[in-house]
N, C-alpha and C positions, 0 to 999 in steps of 0.2 A: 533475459526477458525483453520482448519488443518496448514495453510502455514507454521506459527511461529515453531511449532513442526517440518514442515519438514525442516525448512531452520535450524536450530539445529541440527536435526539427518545429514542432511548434508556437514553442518560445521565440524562437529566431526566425525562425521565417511568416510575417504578420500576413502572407498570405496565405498559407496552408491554414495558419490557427483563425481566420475569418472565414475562409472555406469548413473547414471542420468546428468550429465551435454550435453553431444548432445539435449536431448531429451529439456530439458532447456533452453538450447541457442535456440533453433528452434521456440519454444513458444514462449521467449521471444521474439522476433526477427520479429513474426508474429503480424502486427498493429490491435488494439482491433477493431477498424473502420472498416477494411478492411473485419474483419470477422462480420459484424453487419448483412448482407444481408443471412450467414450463422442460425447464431441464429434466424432470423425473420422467416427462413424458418421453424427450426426445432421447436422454440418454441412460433413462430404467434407474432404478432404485441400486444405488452402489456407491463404489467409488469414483468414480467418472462425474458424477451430476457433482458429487459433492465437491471435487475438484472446479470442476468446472464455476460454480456456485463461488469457492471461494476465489478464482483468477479472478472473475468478474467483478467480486467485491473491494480487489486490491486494487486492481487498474485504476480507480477513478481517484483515490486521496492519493497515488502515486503519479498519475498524469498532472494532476492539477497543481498538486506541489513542486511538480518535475517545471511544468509550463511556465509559475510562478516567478520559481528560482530565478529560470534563464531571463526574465522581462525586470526583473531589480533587481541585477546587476548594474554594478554605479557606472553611469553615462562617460564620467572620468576617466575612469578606467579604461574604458571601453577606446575612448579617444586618442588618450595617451597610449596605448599598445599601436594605434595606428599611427600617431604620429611618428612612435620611434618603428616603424617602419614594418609590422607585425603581418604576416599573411593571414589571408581568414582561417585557414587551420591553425595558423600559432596563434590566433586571437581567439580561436575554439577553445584551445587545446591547452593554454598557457593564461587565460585570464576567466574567459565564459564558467567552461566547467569549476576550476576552485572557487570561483565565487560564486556557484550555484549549489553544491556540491552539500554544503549543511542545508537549505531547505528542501533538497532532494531525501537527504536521510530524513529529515521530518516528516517528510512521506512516507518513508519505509517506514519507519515504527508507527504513523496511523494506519497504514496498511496490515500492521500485522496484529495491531489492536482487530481492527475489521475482520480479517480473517479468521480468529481466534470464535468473534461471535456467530459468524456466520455459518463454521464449520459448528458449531456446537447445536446454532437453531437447525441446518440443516439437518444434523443427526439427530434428534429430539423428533421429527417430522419422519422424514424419510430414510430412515435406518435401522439396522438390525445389532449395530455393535458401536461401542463408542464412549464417549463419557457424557455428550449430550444424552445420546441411547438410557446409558446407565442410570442418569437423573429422573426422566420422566419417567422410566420405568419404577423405579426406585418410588417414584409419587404416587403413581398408581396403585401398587405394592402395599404401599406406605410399609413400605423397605425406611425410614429416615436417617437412619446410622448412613447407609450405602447412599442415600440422594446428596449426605452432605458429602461422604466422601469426594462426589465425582466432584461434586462443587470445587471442592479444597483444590483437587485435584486440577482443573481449569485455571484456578487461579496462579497457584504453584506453575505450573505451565506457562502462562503468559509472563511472569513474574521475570521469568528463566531467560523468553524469549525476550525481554524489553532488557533485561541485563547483556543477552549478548547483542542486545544490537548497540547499547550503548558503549560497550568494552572496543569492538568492532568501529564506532563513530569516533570514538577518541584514540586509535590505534591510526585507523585512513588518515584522521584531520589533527594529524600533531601539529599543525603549525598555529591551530585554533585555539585561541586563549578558552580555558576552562572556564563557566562560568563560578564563580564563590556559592557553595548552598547554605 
């Protein structure tokens, strides 16, 4: 995925992210929903919008967490890798990324929070099959047995997916003290 890359080259480079942040705030700023009636237009009722629907919805908590990360990273660090002598790729590559590296995965899992919703209002609206589908249809119906299923069903779902992104975050970042719960 492009984002990750851009929200680095924007981190680091404070003149791309002064050039690009109007255009950023505006996107971001603009609700995925709102533009669902957009996509349907341009790319029909299907899988396509609803993809498209949900890239849109992950880009923004994944750019801006991604942006985030690289801009607090600690100035120290940053220093000291130059001092003892570090090339901007081993200063990339060897301090930048591991130390941006957990607020970037904070982004993946709000992202995949976002997508979860957006794909489900997507389908709810503009689709024929699904478990958004299944719900409102199911209300309409007053189907209720099947409207909770799909419900269960979404949750169970994300549940799954917030598990393997955390299995996943502490698999990447073992050198990352766990927090105590």
């Amino acid at each position: 995925m492009l984002i990750v890359p851009l929200g680095l080259a924007v981190g680091w480079y404070s003149r791309l992210g002064n050039l690009l942040n109007q255009f950023i705030e505006i996107c971001r700023n603009t609700a995925p929903l709102a533009l669902l009636p957009v996509f349907i237009l341009l790319l029909g009722i299907g899988e396509m919008s609803k993809i498209t629907m949900v890239i849109y919805s992950c880009a923004w908590p994944l750019l801006l967490n991604t942006v985030a990360a690289v801009k607090q990273v600690d100035p120290l660090l940053i220093k000291s890798a130059r001092t003892m002598g570090a090339t901007p790729q081993q200063l990339f590559r060897k301090v930048i990324l591991p130390a941006a590296f957990p607020t970037i995965f904070v982004g993946i899992r709000l992202a995949s929070a976002s997508a979860m919703l957006v794909l489900v209002a997507s389908e709810m609206v503009g689709a024929k099959a699904g478990l958004g589908y299944l719900i409102i249809n199911s209300q309409y119906s007053f189907l209720i047995p099947q409207m909770y299923f799909g419900i269960l069903g979404i949750t169970v779902i994300g549940l799954a997916l917030n598990a393997m992104l955390q299995g996943l975050e502490r698999h990447l970042m073992r050198w990352k003290p766990q927090a105590a719960a």
